[in-house]
C-alpha positions, 0 to 999 in steps of 0.5 A: 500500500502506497504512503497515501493509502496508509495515511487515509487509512489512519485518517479514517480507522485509526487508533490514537491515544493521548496520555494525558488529559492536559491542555496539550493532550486536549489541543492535540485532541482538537487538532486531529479531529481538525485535520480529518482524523475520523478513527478511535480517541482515547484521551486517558488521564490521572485526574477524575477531571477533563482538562483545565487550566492550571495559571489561575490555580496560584492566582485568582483561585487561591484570591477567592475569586474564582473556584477550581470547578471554573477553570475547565478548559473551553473547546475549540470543538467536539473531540468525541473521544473515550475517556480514561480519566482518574487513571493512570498509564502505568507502562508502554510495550512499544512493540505491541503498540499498547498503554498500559493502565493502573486499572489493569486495563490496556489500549492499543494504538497506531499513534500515541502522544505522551502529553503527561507534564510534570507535577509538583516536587514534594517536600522530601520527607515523606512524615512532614510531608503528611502533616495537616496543613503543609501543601504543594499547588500544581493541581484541582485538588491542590487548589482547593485544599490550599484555598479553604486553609488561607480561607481559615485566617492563618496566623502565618504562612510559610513558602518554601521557595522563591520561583513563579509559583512561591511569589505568586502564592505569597502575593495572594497571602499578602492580598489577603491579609495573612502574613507570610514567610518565603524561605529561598535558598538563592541570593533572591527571588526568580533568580533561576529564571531571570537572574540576580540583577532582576531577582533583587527588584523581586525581593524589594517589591515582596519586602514593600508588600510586607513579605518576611524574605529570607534569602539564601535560607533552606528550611531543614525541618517541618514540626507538627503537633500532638495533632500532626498538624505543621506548626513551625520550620526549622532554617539552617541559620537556627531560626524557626519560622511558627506557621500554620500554612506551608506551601512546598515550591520546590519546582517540578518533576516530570511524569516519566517514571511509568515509561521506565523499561518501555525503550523510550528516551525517557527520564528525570529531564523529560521525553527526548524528541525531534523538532517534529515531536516525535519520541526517540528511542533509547538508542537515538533513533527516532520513532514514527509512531510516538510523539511528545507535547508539552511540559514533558517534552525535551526537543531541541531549538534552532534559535538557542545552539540546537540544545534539547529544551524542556519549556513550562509554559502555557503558549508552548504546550498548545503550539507543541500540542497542534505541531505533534497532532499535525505531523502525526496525521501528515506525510514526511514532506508535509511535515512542520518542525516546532520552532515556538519561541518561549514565552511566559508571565506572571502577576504577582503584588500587583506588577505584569511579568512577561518575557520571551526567549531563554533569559535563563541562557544569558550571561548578560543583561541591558536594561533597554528601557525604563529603570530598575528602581522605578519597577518599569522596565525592559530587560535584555539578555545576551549571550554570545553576540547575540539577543538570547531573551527579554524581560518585562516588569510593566512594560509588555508593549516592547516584547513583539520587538525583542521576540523579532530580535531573538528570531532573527539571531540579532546582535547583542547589546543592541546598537540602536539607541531609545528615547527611554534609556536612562544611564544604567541601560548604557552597558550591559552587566553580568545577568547574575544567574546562579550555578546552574549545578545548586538547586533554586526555584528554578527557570521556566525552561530547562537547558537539558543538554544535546542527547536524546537518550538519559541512560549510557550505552555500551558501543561496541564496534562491528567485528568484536 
């Protein structure tokens, strides 16, 4: 059968299955049914719920101002699929073509799209981590459980950890009146994602909102009561921290354990992939068959040295998603790589955070418009000669150019002159990122390195 017969043959009678029941499960779902395919669906997902949005989860859920149950994704249209909810894949035989789920259950197809994302990094003992009153914020139920307890007045609330999700969750606290505490083992807040120089314009605005930070601090314990209820946090300065709320942001772990052995190029940093999605093995061959979307993907980016990116981010899932789904039912020529260039933002004490490109690979910063001490302003990064990334605090109206800048490799400082320039955007300053080898709050997106493949192989030469 010629290549357009097996393709309209799939079209028409096919098998997909997408494991994950996520925005990018639920784009690629959408996506397939738009580019004709008239076959099975399968969306199978680890949560009772269909797909949601999880940005509002830190922001407007845990304010009060919207419940969890309102934050279902819209649908771009019917998907009519099967679903598979509140239960999870748990192995993949890629010979068989079958998933393998927790009820015992498992479903064949001619296509497969690991959608499975991360979730939220817990607190490593496991004893503390039970104690009533200690949370992480990454799901529906997460939101919930963490929304009624600041429902509650708490005395004070303790997060661990100054990335996106620990600011924006003590932005809320703040709002609402409850003191809190950030413990942060970095010089400063969001220094992963955006480095120091724009880490120390975090921590000022958080200390003006009557934020207690405390930088360059680990929490080495949590306390409970006769009741195991949390109750303090011991620092590794001697200090304690009382608290009758703590919320783990600790960053993410990314939902690949339940592929170990099945010969995919799966691990800790992600599901290696090609610019066009699909999955390689653990050999660095890559499949037709197995395709990847989403916060679990690791794929590699012409515009940042063709290094394997993983990206925790909103916009990229739905463009990976509609990539992967569009290859997935298309010939070879007809292929289209995933080029989406990062972006990213945050609302936390009242000020818009925004950015594009990898800042996180910069090694310095031009402060391009506005001033720091001011709060408004455009960060640019460089690396290498080049425009790498942006940044803004207010000031979203000059991201379309400096994403213009990043597409088309401009040099970096930029030689154009502004009329908001003030003296400190005259030169460029070391960007201040931390050792990526020390554990922070984390950037948005990961460098993870040119190999498909996490495990070592042995080579050995032909003849031998």
């Amino acid at each position: 059968m010629s290549g357009d017969g097996i393709l309209d043959r799939l079209k028409r009678e096919g098998r997909v299955v997408v494991v994950g029941a996520s925005l990018a499960g639920l784009r690629a779902a959408e996506t397939l049914r738009e580019k004709g395919f008239a076959g099975s669906l399968t969306m199978v997902g680890d949560e009772p719920y269909e797909p949601y949005d999880r940005p509002p989860l830190s922001k407007q859920v845990l304010l009060g101002r919207a419940t969890p149950e309102h934050t279902s994704l819209p649908r771009r249209r019917t998907i009519d699929a099967q679903w598979r909810l509140g239960v999870p894949a748990t192995g993949l035989d890629m010979a068989a073509r079958r998933v393998r789920l927790a009820d015992g259950d498992e479903v064949g197809y001619d296509r497969l799209l690991i959608a499975t994302g991360v979730r939220a990094r817990p607190w490593p003992r496991e004893s503390e981590a039970e104690l009533d009153g200690v949370f992480v914020l990454r799901t529906r139920d997460d939101a919930t459980g963490l929304e009624r307890a600041l429902a509650q007045n708490p005395r004070r609330v303790l997060v661990i950890g100054a990335g996106f999700t620990g600011s924006e969750i003590a932005s809320a606290c703040r709002e609402r009146g409850i003191a809190v505490t950030v413990a942060e083992r970095a010089a400063a807040p969001l220094v992963g994602a955006l480095g120091g120089v724009v880490g120390q314009v975090a921590a000022e605005i958080q200390r003006e909102h009557g934020v207690d930070l405390r930088c360059g601090i680990m929490v080495t314990g949590l306390e409970g009561d006769a009741a195991n209820r949390v109750r303090a946090a011991h620092l590794s300065d001697g200090n304690t921290v009382d608290a009758d709320v703590v919320v783990v942001c600790l960053g993410a772990l990314r939902n690949t354990e339940w592929l170990a052995g099945s010969g995919l190029g799966a691990g800790p940093r992600g599901i290696a992939c090609d610019a066009g999605c699909r999955a390689f093995d653990i050999r660095g061959i890559v499949t037709d068959d197995v395709y990847v979307a989403g916060d679990v993907a690791r794929s590699p980016h012409p515009l940042f040295g063709y290094q394997f990116l993983s990206l925790e981010h909103w916009g990229n899932a739905v463009a990976q998603a509609e990539t992967a789904a569009h290859n997935m039912m298309s010939d070879s020529v007809d292929r289209r790589p995933h080029i989406w260039v990062p972006a990213f933002w945050s609302s936390q004490f009242g000020v818009n955070i925004k950015s594009v490109g990898v800042p996180s690979m910069g090694t310095e910063i031009l402060i391009a418009q506005g001033a720091l001490n001011e709060r408004r302003f455009t960060g640019v990064y460089g690396y290498q000669g080049r425009v790498i990334g942006a940044v803004t605090f207010d000031q979203t109206k000059w991201l379309q150019f400096y994403q213009q800048l990043i597409e088309t490799t401009a040099p970096f400082p930029p030689s154009f002159a502004t009329v908001d320039r003030r003296p400190e955007g005259q030169r460029p300053v070391d960007a201040d990122f931390p050792d990526p080898s020390v554990p922070t709050s984390g950037p948005t997106v990961t460098l993870t390195g040119y190999s498909p493949a996490d495990r070592r192989m042995t080579f050995t030469p032909a003849g031998h």
